[in-house]
C-alpha positions as CSV (number, residue, x, y, z in Angstrom):
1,X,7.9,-4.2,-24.8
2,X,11.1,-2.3,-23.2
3,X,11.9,-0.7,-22.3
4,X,10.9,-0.4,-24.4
5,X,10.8,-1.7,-23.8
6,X,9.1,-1.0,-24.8
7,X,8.0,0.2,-26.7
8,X,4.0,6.1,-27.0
9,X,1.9,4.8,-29.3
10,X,-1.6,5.7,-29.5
11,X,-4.9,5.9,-27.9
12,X,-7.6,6.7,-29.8
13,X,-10.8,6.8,-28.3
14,X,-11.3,3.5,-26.9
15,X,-7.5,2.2,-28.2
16,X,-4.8,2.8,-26.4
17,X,-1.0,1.9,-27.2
18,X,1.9,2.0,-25.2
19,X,4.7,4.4,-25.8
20,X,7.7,1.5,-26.0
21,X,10.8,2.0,-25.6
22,X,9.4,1.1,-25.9
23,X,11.2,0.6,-24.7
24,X,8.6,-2.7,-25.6
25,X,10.9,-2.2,-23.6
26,X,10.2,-0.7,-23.5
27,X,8.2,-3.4,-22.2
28,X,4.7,-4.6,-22.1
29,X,7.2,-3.6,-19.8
30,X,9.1,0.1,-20.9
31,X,10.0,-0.3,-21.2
32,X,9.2,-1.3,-23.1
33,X,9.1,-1.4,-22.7
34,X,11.5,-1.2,-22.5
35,X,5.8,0.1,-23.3
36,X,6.6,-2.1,-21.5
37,X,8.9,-2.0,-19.3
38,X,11.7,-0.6,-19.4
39,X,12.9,0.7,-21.8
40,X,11.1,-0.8,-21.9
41,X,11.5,1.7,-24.5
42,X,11.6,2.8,-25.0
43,X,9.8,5.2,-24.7
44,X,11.1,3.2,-25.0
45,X,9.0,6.5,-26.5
46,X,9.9,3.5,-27.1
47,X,6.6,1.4,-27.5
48,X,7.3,-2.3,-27.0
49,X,4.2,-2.7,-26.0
50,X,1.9,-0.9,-28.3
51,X,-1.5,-1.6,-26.4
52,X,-2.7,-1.9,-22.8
53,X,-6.3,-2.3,-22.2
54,X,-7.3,0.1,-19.4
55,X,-6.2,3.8,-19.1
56,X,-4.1,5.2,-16.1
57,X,-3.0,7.8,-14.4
58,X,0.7,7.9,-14.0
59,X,2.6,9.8,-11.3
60,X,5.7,11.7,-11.7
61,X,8.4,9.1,-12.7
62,X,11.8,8.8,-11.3
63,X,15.4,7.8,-12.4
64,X,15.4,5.1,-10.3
65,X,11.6,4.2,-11.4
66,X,11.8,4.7,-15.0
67,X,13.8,1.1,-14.8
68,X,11.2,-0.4,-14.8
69,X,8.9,1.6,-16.8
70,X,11.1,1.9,-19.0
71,X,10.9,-0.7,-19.6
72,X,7.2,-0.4,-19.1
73,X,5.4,0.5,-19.6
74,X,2.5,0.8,-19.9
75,X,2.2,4.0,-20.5
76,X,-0.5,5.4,-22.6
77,X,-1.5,8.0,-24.7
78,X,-5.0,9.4,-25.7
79,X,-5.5,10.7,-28.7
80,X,-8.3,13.0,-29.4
81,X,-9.7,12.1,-32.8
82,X,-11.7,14.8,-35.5
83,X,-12.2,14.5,-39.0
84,X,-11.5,12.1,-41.9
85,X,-7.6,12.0,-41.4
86,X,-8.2,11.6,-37.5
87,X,-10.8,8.6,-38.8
88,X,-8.1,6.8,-40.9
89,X,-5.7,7.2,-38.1
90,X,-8.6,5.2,-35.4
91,X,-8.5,2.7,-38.1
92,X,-4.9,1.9,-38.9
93,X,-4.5,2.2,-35.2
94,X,-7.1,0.0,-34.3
95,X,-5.0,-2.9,-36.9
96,X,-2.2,-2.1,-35.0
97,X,-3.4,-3.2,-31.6
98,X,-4.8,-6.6,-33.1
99,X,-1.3,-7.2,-34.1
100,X,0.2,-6.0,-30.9
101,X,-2.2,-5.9,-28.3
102,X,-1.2,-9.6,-25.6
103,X,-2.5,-10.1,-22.1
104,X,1.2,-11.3,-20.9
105,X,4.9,-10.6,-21.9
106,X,8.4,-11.7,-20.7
107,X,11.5,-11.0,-21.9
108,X,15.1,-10.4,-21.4
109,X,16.6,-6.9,-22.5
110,X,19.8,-6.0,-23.3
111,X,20.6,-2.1,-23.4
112,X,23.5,-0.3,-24.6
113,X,24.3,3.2,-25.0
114,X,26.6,4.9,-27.2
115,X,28.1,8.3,-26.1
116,X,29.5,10.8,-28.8
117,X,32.7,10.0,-28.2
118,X,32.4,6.3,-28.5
119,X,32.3,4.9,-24.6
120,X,29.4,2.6,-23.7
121,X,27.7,1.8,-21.3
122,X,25.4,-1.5,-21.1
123,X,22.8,-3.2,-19.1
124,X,21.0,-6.6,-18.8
125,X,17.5,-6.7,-17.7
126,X,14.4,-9.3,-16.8
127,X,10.7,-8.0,-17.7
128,X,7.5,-9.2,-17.0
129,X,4.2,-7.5,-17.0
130,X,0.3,-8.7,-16.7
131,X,-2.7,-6.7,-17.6
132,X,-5.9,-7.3,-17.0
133,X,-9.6,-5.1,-17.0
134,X,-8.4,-3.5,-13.6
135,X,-4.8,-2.6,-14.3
136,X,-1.5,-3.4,-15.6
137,X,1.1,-4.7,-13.0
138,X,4.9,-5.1,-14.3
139,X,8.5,-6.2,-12.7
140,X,11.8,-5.2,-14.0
141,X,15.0,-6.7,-12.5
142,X,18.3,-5.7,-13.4
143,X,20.7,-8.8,-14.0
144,X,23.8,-7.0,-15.1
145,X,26.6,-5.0,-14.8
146,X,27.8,-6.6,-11.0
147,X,27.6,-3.8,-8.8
148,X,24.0,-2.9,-10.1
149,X,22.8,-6.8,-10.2
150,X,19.2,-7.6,-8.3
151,X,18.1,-4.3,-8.2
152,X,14.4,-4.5,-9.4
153,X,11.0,-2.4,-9.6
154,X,7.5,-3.3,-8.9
155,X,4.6,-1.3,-10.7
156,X,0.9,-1.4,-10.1
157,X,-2.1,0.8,-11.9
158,X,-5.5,0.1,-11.2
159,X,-8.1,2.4,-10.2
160,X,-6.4,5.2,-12.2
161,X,-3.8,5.3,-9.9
162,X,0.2,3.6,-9.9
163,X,1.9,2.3,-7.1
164,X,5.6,2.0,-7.4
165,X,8.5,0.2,-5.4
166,X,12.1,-0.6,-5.4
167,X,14.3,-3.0,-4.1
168,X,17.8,-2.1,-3.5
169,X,19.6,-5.3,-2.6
170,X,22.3,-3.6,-1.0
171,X,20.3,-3.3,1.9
172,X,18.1,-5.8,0.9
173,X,15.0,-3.0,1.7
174,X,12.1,-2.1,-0.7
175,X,11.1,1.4,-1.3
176,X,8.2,3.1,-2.4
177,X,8.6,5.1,-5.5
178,X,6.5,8.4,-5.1
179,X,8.0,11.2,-7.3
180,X,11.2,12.6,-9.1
181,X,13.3,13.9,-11.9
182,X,11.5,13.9,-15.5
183,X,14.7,14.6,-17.9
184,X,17.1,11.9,-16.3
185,X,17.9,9.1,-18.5
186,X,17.1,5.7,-17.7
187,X,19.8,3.6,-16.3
188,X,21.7,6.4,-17.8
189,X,20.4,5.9,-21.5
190,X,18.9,7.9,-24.0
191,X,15.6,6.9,-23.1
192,X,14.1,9.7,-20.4
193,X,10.8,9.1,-18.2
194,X,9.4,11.8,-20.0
195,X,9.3,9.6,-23.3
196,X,7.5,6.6,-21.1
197,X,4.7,9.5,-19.2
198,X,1.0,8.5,-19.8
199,X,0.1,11.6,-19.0
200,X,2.7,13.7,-21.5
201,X,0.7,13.0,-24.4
202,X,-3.3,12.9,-22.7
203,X,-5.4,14.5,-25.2
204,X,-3.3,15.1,-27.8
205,X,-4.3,14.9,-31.8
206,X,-3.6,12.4,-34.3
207,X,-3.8,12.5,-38.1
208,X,-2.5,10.4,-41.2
209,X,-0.1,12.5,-43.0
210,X,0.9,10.0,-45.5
211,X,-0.4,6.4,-46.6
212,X,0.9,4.1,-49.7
213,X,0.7,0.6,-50.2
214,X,4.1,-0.3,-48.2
215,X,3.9,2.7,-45.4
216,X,1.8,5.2,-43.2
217,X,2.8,8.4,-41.2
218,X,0.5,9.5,-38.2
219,X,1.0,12.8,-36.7
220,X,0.7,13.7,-32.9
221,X,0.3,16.6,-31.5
222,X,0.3,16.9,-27.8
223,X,-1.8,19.5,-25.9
224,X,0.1,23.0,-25.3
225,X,2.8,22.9,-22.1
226,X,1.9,18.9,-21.9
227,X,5.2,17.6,-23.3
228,X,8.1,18.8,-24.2
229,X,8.1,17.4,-27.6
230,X,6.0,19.6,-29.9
231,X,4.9,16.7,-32.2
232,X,6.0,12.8,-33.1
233,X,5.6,11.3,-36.3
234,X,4.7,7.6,-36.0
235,X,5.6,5.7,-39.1
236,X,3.6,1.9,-40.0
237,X,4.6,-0.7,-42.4
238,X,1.7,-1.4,-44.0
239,X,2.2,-5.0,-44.5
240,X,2.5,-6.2,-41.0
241,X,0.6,-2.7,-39.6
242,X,3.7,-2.4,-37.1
243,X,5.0,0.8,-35.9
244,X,8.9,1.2,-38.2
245,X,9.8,4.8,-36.7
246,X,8.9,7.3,-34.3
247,X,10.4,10.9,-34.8
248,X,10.1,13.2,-31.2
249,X,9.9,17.1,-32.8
250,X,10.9,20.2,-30.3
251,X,9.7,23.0,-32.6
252,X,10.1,22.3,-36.1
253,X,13.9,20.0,-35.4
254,X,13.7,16.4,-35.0
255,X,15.3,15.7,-31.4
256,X,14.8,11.9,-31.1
257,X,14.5,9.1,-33.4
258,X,13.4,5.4,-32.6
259,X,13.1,2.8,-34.7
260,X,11.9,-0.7,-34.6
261,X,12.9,-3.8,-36.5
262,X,13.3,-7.3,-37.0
263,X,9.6,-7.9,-35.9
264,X,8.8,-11.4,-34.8
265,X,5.4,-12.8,-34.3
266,X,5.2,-14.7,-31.1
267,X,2.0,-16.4,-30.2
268,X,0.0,-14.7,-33.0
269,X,1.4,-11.5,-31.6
270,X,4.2,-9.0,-33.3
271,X,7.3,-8.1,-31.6
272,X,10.1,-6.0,-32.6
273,X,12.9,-7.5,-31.2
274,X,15.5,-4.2,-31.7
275,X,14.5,-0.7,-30.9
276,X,17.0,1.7,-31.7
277,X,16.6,5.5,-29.9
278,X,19.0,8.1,-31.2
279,X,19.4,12.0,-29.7
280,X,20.6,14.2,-32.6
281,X,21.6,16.3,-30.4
282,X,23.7,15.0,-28.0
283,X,24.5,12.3,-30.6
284,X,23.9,9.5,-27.9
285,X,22.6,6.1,-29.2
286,X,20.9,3.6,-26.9
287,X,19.9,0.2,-28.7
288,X,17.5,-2.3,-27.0
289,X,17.3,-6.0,-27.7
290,X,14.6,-8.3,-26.8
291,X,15.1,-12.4,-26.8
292,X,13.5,-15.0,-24.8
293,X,10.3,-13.5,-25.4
294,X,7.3,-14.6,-24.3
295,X,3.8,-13.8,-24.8
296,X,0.1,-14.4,-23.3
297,X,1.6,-17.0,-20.9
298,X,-0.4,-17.7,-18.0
299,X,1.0,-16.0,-14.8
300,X,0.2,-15.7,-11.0
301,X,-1.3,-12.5,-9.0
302,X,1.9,-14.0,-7.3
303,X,4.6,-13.1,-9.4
304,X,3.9,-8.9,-8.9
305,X,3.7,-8.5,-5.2
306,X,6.6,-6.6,-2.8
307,X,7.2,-10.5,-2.0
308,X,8.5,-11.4,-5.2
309,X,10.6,-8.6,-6.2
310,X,12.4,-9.2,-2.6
311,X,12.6,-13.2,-3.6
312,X,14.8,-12.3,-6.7
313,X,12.4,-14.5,-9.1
């Protein structure tokens, strides 16, 4: 989910998967989600939350708004599919949203980044996100540190389109998210709104590179001047058809890598429950973890509206 959440991963013709922080974070929310939401990775890429059901069209993302997608996501990518290798991607692809694919998450998220020279920096998050055939709606509240605590973000798509707000409870006003930076971290990790963007990787390629009885490695290639990553390598274990690693190329140098592991299965559904996102060139680490998760509960229209993200719930 996270940022995940949470959690990039694919859409191939009629599949789509979350990028997850992931973060999953990615989570549902990052994301992923954080996926989906925030970080929910991660971007997340961070997946978190490999699969959403309808595609969107995601505006610029901001500092501010990458919280929550982040944590969210749901961000998408579609994957244009040719030939046999593009064939046996679809299917393994296909597995992999079975495994991951869930109407509903929840979770709590705990991200900390490592700088070079050893400080850190952490953060507690709250995710939830929905979808349904008209959209995906997700909520990410920040819990921890103190002087940061109840600030929370609000994201709608349907229709193609995403509607974004924030609530700053300083001033205890909510603000419409319409555009900003693309390289700024997220809540100052190593997860960036560009690694969560739908749009980055729309049309790109997708072809098995590798497949043996315990692993698989998929290839992406995004459409010239639509990301700056000139390829990601998504590897699956072949067991639990899970997504293991995710390597972000620029040119022929592996900038990012994000792994996922200790995978639980919640309500029929796999979840990775650490996503860890490393920049080899900056040598900052930031390392998502999920618990209290929660999957396919029933929740209300209630529960995403500018109401609630002012309530605190």
């Amino acid at each position: 989910m996270l940022m995940f959440a949470g959690f990039l991963i694919f859409l191939l013709s009629d599949f789509q998967l979350n990028q997850t922080l992931g973060v999953y974070m990615v989570l549902s929310i990052g994301a992923g989600a954080l996926a989906d939401l925030v970080f929910l990775p991660a971007l997340l890429k961070v997946f978190p939350k490999f699969v959403c059901p309808v595609r969107q069209a995601v505006r610029p993302w901001s500092e501010k708004n990458a919280v929550a997608a982040s944590l969210v996501a749901c961000f998408m990518v579609t994957f244009a599919a040719s030939g046999a290798r593009a064939d046996e991607a679809a299917d393994l692809l296909k597995a992999v949203r079975t495994n991951v694919e869930s109407k509903s998450d929840e979770a709590k998220v705990s991200l900390v980044t490592t700088e070079s020279n050893g400080d850190k920096q952490s953060r507690e998050i709250r995710m939830r996100s929905v979808r349904d055939n008209e959209g995906y709606k997700a909520l990410v509240r920040i819990e921890a540190p103190a002087d940061i605590k109840g600030t929370a973000l609000l994201a709608e798509v349907k229709g193609g389109t995403q509607e974004q707000w924030l609530y700053l409870p300083s001033n205890k006003q909510v603000r419409r998210v319409v555009s900003g930076k693309k390289s700024a971290g997220v809540l100052g990790s190593e997860l960036s709104p560009e690694d969560l963007n739908a749009d980055a990787l729309k049309g790109a390629t997708a072809k098995v590179l590798k497949k043996d009885a315990k692993s698989a490695s998929i290839e992406v290639l995004p459409t010239a001047g639509a990301s700056e990553y000139s390829k990601v390598v998504v590897t699956l274990d072949m067991a639990k058809k899970v997504p293991t690693q995710m390597e972000y190329f620029v040119g022929d140098k592996v900038r990012k890598n994000v792994s996922f592991s200790d995978y639980q299965e919640i309500s029929g559904i796999q979840r990775a429950q650490k996503i860890r996102v490393e920049n080899l060139e900056s040598k900052r680490v930031t390392e998502v973890t999920l618990s209290d998760v929660k999957v396919n509960r029933t929740m209300n229209s209630s529960d995403f509206t500018v109401g609630a993200l002012k309530s605190g719930k």
